[in-house]
C-alpha positions as CSV (number, residue, x, y, z in Angstrom):
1,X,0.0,0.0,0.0
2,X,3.0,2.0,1.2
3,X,4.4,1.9,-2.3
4,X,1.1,2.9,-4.8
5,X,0.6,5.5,-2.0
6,X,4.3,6.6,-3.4
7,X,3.7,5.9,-7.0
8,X,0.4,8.0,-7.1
9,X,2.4,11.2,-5.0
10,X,5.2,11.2,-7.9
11,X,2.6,10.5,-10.9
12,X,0.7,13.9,-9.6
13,X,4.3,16.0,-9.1
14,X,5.5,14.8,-12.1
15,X,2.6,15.9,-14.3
16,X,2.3,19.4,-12.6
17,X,5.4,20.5,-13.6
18,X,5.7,18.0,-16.8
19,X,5.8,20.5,-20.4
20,X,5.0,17.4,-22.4
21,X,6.9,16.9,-25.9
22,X,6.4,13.8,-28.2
23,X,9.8,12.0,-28.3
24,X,10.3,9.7,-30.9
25,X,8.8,6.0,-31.2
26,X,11.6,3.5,-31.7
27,X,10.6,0.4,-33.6
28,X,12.3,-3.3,-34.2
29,X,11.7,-7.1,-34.4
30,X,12.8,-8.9,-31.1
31,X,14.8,-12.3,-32.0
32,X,11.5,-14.3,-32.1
33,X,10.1,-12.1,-34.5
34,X,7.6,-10.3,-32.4
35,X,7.4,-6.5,-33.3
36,X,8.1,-4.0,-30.3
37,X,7.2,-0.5,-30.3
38,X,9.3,1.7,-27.6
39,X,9.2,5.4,-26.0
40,X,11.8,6.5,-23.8
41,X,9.6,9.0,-21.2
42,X,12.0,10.6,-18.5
43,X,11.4,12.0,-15.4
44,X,9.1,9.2,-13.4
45,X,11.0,6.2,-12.9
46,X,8.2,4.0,-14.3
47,X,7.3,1.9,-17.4
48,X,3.9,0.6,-18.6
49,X,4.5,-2.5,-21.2
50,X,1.3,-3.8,-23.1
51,X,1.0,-7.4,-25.5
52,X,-1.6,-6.4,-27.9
53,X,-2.7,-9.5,-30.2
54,X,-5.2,-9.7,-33.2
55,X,-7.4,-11.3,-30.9
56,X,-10.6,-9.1,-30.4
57,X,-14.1,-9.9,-30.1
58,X,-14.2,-9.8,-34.4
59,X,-12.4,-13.6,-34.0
60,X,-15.6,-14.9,-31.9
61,X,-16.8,-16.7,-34.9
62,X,-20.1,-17.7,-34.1
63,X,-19.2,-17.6,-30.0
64,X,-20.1,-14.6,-29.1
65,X,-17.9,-13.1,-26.0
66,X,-14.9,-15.8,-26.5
67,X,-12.1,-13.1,-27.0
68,X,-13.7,-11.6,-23.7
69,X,-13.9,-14.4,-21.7
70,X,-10.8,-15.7,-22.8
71,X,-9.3,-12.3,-21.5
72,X,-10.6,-12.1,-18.3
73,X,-9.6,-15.6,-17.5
74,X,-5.6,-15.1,-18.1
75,X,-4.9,-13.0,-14.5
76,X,-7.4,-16.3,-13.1
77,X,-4.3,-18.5,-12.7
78,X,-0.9,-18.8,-14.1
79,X,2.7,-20.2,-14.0
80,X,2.1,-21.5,-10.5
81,X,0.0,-18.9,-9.2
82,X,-3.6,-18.5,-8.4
83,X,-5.8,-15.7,-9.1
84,X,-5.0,-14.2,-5.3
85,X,-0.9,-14.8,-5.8
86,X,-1.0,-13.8,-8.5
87,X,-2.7,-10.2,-7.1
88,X,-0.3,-10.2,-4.6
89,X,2.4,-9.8,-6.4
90,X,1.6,-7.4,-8.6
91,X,0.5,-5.7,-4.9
92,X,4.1,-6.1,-3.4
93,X,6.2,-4.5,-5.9
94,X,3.2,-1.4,-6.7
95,X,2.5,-2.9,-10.0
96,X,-1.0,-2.7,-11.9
97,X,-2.5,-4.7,-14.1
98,X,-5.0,-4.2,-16.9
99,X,-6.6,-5.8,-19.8
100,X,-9.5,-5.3,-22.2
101,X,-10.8,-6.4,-25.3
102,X,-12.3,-4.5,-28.7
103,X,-13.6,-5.5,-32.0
104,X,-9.8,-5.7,-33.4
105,X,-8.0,-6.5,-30.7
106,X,-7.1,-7.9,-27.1
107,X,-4.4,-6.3,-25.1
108,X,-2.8,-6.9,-21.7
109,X,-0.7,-4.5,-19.7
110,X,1.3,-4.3,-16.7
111,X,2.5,-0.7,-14.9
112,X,5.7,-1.1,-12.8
113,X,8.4,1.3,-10.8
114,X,11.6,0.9,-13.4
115,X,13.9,-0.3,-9.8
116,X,15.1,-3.9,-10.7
117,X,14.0,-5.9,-8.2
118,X,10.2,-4.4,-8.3
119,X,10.0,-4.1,-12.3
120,X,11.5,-8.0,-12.3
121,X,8.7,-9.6,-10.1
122,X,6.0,-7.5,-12.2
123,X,7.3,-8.7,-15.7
124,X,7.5,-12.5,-14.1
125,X,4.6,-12.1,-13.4
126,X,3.1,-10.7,-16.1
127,X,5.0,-13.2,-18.5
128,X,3.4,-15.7,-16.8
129,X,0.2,-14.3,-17.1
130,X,0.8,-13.8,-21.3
131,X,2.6,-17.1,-22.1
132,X,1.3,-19.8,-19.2
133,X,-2.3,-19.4,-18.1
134,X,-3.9,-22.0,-16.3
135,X,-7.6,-22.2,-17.5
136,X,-8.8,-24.2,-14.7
137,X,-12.7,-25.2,-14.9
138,X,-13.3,-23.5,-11.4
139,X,-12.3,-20.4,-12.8
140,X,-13.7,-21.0,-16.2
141,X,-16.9,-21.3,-14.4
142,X,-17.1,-18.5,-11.9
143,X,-15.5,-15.6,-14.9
144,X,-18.1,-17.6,-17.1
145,X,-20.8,-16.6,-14.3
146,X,-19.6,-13.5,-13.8
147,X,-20.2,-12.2,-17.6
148,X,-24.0,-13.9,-18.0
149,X,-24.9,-11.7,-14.9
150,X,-23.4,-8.6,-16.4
151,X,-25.1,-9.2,-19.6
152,X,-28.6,-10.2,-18.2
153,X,-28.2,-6.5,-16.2
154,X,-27.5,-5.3,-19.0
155,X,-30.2,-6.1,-21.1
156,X,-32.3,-3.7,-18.7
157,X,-30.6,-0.8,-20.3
158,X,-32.1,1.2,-22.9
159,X,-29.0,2.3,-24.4
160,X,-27.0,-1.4,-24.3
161,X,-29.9,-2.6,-26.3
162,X,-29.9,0.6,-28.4
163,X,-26.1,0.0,-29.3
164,X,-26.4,-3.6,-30.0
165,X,-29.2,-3.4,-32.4
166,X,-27.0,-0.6,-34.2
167,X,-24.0,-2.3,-34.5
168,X,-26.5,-5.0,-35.8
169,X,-28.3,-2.5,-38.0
170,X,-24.7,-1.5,-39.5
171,X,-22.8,-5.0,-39.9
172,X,-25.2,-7.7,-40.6
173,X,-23.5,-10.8,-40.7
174,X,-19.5,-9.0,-40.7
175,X,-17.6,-9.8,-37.1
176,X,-18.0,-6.2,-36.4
177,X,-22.0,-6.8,-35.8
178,X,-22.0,-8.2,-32.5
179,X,-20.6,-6.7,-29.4
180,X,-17.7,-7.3,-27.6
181,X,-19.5,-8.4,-24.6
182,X,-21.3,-11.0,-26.4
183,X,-24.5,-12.6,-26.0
184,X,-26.0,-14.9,-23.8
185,X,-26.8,-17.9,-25.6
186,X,-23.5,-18.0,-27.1
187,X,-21.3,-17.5,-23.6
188,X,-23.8,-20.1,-22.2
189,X,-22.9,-23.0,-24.7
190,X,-18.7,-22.0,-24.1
191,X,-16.7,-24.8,-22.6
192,X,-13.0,-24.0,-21.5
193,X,-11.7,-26.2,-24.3
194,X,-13.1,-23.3,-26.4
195,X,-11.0,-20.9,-24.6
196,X,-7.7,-23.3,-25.0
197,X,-8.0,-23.4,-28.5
198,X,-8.7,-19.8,-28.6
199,X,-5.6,-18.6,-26.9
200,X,-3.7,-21.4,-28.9
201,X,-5.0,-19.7,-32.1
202,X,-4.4,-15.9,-31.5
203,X,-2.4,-15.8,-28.1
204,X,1.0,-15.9,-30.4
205,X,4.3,-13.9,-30.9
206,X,3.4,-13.6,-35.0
207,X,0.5,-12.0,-33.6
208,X,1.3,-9.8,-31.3
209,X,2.8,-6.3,-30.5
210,X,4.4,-5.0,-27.9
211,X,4.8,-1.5,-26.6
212,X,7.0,-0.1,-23.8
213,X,7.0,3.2,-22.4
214,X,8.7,4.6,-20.1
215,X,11.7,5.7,-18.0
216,X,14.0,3.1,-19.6
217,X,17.2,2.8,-21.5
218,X,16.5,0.9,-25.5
219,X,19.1,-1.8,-24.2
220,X,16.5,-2.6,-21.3
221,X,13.8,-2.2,-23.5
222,X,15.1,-4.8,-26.1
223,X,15.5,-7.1,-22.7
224,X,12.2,-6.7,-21.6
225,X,11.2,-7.7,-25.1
226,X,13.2,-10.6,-25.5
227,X,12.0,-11.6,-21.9
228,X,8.3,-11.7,-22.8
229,X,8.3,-13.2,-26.3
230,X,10.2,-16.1,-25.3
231,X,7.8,-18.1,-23.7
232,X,5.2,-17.0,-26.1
233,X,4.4,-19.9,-28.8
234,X,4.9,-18.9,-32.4
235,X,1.5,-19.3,-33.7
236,X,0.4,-17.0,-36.8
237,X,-0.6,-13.9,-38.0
238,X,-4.6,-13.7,-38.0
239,X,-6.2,-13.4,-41.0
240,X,-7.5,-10.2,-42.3
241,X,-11.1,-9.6,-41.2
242,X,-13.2,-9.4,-44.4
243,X,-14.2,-5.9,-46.0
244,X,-17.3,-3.8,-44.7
245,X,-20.2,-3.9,-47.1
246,X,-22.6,-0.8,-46.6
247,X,-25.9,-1.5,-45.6
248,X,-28.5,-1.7,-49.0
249,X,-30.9,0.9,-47.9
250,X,-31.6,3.2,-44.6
251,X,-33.5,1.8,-41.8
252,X,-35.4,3.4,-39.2
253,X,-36.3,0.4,-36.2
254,X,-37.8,1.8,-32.8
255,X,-37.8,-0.8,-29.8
256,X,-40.2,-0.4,-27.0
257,X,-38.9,-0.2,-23.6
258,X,-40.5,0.8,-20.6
259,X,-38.8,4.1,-20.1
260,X,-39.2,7.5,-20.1
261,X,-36.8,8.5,-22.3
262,X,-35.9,7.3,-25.7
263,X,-32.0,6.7,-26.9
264,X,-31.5,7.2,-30.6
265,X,-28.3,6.3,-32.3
266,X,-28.0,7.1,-36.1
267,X,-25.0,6.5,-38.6
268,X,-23.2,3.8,-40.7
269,X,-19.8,2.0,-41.3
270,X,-17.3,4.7,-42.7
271,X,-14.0,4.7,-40.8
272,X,-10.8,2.8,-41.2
273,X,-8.0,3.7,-39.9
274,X,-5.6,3.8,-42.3
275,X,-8.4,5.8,-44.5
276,X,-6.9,8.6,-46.4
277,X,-10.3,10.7,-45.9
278,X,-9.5,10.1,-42.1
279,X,-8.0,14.2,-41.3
280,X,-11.0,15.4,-43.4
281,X,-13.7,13.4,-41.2
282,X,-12.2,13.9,-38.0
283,X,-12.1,17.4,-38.2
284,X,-15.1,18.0,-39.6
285,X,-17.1,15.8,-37.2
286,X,-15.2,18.0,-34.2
287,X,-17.3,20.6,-36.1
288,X,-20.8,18.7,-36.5
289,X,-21.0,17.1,-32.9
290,X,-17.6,16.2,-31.1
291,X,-16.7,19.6,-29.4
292,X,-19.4,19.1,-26.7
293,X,-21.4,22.2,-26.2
294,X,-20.1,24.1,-28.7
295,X,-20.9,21.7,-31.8
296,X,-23.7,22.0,-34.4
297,X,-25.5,19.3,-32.9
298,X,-26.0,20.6,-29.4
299,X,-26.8,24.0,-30.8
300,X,-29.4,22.8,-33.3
301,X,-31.2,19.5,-30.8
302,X,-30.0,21.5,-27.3
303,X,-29.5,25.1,-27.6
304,X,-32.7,25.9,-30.4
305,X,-35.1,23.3,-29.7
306,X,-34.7,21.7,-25.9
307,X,-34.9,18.2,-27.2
308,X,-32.0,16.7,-25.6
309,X,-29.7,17.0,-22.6
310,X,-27.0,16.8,-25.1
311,X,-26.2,15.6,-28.6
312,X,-23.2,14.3,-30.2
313,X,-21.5,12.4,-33.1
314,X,-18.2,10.7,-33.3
315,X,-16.2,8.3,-35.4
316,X,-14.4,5.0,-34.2
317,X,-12.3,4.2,-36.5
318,X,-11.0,0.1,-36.7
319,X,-9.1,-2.2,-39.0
320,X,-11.9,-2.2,-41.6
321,X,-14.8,0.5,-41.4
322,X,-15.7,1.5,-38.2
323,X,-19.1,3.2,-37.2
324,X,-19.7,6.7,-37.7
325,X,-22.2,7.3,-34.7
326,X,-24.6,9.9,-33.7
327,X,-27.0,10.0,-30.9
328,X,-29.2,11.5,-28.6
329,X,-31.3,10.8,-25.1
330,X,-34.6,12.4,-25.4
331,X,-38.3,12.4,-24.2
332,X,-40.2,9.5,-25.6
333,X,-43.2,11.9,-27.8
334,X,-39.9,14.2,-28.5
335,X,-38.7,11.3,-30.4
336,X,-39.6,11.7,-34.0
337,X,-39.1,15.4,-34.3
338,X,-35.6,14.3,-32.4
339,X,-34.8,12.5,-35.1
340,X,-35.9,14.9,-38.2
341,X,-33.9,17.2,-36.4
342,X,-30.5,14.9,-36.2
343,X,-30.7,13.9,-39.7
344,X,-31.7,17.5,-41.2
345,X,-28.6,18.4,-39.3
346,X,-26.7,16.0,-40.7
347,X,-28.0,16.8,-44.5
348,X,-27.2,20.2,-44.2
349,X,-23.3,19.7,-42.5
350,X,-22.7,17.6,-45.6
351,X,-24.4,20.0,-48.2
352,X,-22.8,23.0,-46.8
353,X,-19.9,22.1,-44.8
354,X,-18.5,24.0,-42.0
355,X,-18.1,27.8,-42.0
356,X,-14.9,29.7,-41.8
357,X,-15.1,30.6,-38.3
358,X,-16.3,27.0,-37.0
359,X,-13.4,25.4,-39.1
360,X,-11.0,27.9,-37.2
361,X,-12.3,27.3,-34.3
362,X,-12.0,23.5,-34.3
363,X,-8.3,23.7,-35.7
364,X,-7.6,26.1,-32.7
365,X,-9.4,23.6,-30.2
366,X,-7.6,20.6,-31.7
367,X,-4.6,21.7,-32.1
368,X,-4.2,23.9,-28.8
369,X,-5.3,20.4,-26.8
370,X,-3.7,18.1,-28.4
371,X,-0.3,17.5,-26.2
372,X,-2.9,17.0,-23.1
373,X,-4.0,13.7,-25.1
374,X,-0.8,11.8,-24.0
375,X,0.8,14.1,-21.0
376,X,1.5,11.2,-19.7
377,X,2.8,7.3,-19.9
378,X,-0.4,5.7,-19.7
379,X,-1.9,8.0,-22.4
380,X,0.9,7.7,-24.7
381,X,1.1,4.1,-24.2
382,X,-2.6,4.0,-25.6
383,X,-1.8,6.3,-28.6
384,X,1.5,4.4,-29.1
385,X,-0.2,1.3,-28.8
386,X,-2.7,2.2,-31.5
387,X,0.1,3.4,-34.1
388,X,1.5,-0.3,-33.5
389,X,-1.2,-2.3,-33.8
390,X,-2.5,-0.3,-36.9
391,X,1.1,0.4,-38.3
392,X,0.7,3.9,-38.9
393,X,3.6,5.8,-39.6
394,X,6.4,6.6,-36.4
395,X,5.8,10.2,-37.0
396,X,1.7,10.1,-36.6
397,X,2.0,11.9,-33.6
398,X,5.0,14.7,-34.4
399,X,2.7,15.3,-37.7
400,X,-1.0,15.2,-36.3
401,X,-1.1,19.1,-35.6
402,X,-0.3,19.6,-39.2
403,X,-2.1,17.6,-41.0
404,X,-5.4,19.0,-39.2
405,X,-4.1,22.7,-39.7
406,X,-4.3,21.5,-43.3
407,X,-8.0,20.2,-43.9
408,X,-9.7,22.7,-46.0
409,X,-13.8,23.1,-45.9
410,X,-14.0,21.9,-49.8
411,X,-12.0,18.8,-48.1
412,X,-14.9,18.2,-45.4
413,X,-17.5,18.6,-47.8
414,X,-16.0,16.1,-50.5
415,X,-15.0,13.5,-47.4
416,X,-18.5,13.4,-45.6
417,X,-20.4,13.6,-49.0
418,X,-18.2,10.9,-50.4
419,X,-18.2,8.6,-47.2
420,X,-21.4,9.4,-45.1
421,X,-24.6,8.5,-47.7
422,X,-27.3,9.8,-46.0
423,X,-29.4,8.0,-48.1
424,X,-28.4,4.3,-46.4
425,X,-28.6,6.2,-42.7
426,X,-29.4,3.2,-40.2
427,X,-31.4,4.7,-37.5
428,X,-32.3,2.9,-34.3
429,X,-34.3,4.3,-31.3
430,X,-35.2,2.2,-28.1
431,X,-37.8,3.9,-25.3
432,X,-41.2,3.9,-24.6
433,X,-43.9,5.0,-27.0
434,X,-44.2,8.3,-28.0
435,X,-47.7,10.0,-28.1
């Protein structure tokens, strides 16, 4: 306790007086293969170190929630240490652990002190975790327990069930339709053999990357590296997920729930991240609803017309398209002029673009804020992490303020006309009925 106590004391000195500057993202394969990503952050003798593999909920197949379960269940038991050793150690020496799943990928991560004898017990630990988990059926059983409850709680959420019918509404029958938490029937009929051949298949060093960063030297990095693909089996490189088809024709599908309030998401697939339109859309949704209170949507739904607490959009960009999402909370008879409203709002954005001012504006916000995205390790981590996994270019981050300080309006216009067909809008709502 002593020691986090410590570690949280130094994190907050060291960000108060931190001026934050991107330092260059050194990149090479480790003897085994694996690809590692490394930062060298000074100033906090710490290090956060994350195993990311191609192993996200898109992989389920037809078991829906077997990249989640399988990632929950790896701190359950490993090496020669249960569930509570392992916690323990990670608890002696100050060290955290994480994990966490998404459509593309699963990722693990430890956060250490950089002193030898701390940082050792959290990486053996944490190797263990990675390249020797146990799977026991006790365990299987309880984490297995564990997620049915969550989902059945769930399922008495207006805006769970609004999110899942989208992502429904938007994929079809691509991996990206279901959610990461998966369903019920499908977790139900899991066994822990499932899970075995499931880290077998995607739990390898050919599919993995790893990203350090933090107050290290590269010689210690490139130990670490070779320390935590060793154990790791070979395996192979997943397969590319298959391409994002559009949906045929817009859809408009309300759900009745007993509430008093209706959630309404609206959008389709449009994002990769790798997409050349991706400056151009990013920017101009900061302009149509991801600023907050300053954004075209909360003025037009909030601001003019009281409809909403708030409105916003936003993209999530992923391997292949990801959704571009807009939504709303709003009284259940407000619902349908909600609605006109958020796609009128939309039709216009795209016919007319942003003004001069708003364009400034959102360059100025971007721009002036961006540094406070990864002021410190566990931010950059997630940003590094992201470049790796996606192979963007080293420099993304030194070249991010200029490439928005570039986007034109003709270029916001052409992107969200070009990508955003308001014609084959998928529109879900999910609240009680409206009068």
């Amino acid at each position: 306790m002593r020691i986090k106590q410590w570690i949280s004391g130094m994190v907050l000195a060291w960000c108060a007086m931190q001026v934050f500057a991107v330092a260059p993202i050194q990149h090479w394969q480790s003897s085994q293969g694996g690809r590692v990503y490394f930062v060298q952050s000074t100033g906090l003798p710490m290090v956060d170190v994350r195993l990311q593999f191609a192993a996200g909920s898109a992989r389920d197949g037809q078991y829906y929630g077997l990249a989640m379960l399988t990632n929950r269940l790896l701190e359950t038991g490993a090496g020669v240490w249960s569930a509570d050793q392992i916690a323990l150690r990670f608890e002696e020496v100050g060290a955290q652990y994480s994990a966490g799943v998404n459509q593309d990928y699963a990722q693990i991560s430890v956060r250490s002190l950089t002193d030898k004898r701390l940082l050792d017990q959290a990486l053996a630990t944490f190797q263990a975790i990675a390249a020797q988990p146990q799977f026991k059926e006790d365990d299987f059983q309880r984490i297995k327990s564990q997620m049915l409850m969550e989902l059945k709680q769930q399922q008495e959420r207006p805006a769970y069930i609004a999110q899942q019918a989208f992502y429904q509404a938007l994929y079809g029958r691509h991996p990206y339709a279901h959610l990461s938490s998966g369903s019920i029937k499908a977790i139900s009929a899991l066994t822990v053999d499932d899970v075995k051949q499931f880290y077998q298949q995607y739990y390898g060093a050919k599919n993995a990357v790893l990203v350090i960063v933090g107050d290290l030297t590269e010689m210690q990095a490139k130990h670490i590296a070779e320390q935590l693909y060793a154990p790791l089996e070979q395996g192979r490189v997943a397969r590319p997920l298959a391409d994002v088809t559009l949906p045929s024709k817009s859809k408009v599908k309300h759900i009745d729930f007993p509430s008093t309030q209706t959630h309404v998401l609206a959008g389709l697939p449009v994002l990769s991240r790798i997409d050349a339109d991706y400056f151009s859309l990013y920017v101009g949704n900061h302009i149509l609803g991801g600023s907050g209170l300053v954004s075209i949507l909360f003025n037009e739904i909030r601001e003019k017309r009281g409809l909403a607490y708030s409105a916003y959009s936003y993209f999530s960009p992923l391997a292949k398209k990801g959704p571009f999402t807009m939504g709303l909370q709003t009284q259940n008879k407000q619902r349908k002029v909600a609605i006109d409203v958020l796609q009128k709002t939309l039709h216009d954005f795209i016919e007319n673009g942003p003004s001069d001012s708003e364009l400034a504006a959102a360059k100025k916000n971007i721009t002036g804020g961006f540094v406070l995205r990864f002021d410190n390790n566990r931010k950059l981590l997630n940003y590094v992490a992201m470049i790796a996994f996606y192979q963007l270019p080293l420099d993304y981050l030194e070249t991010f303020q200029n490439k928005v300080a570039q986007v034109s309006k003709e270029d916001i216009k052409a992107a969200f006309k070009r990508r955003v067909p308001e014609n084959l809008l998928q529109i879900i709502s999910v609240g009680g009925a409206s009068e």
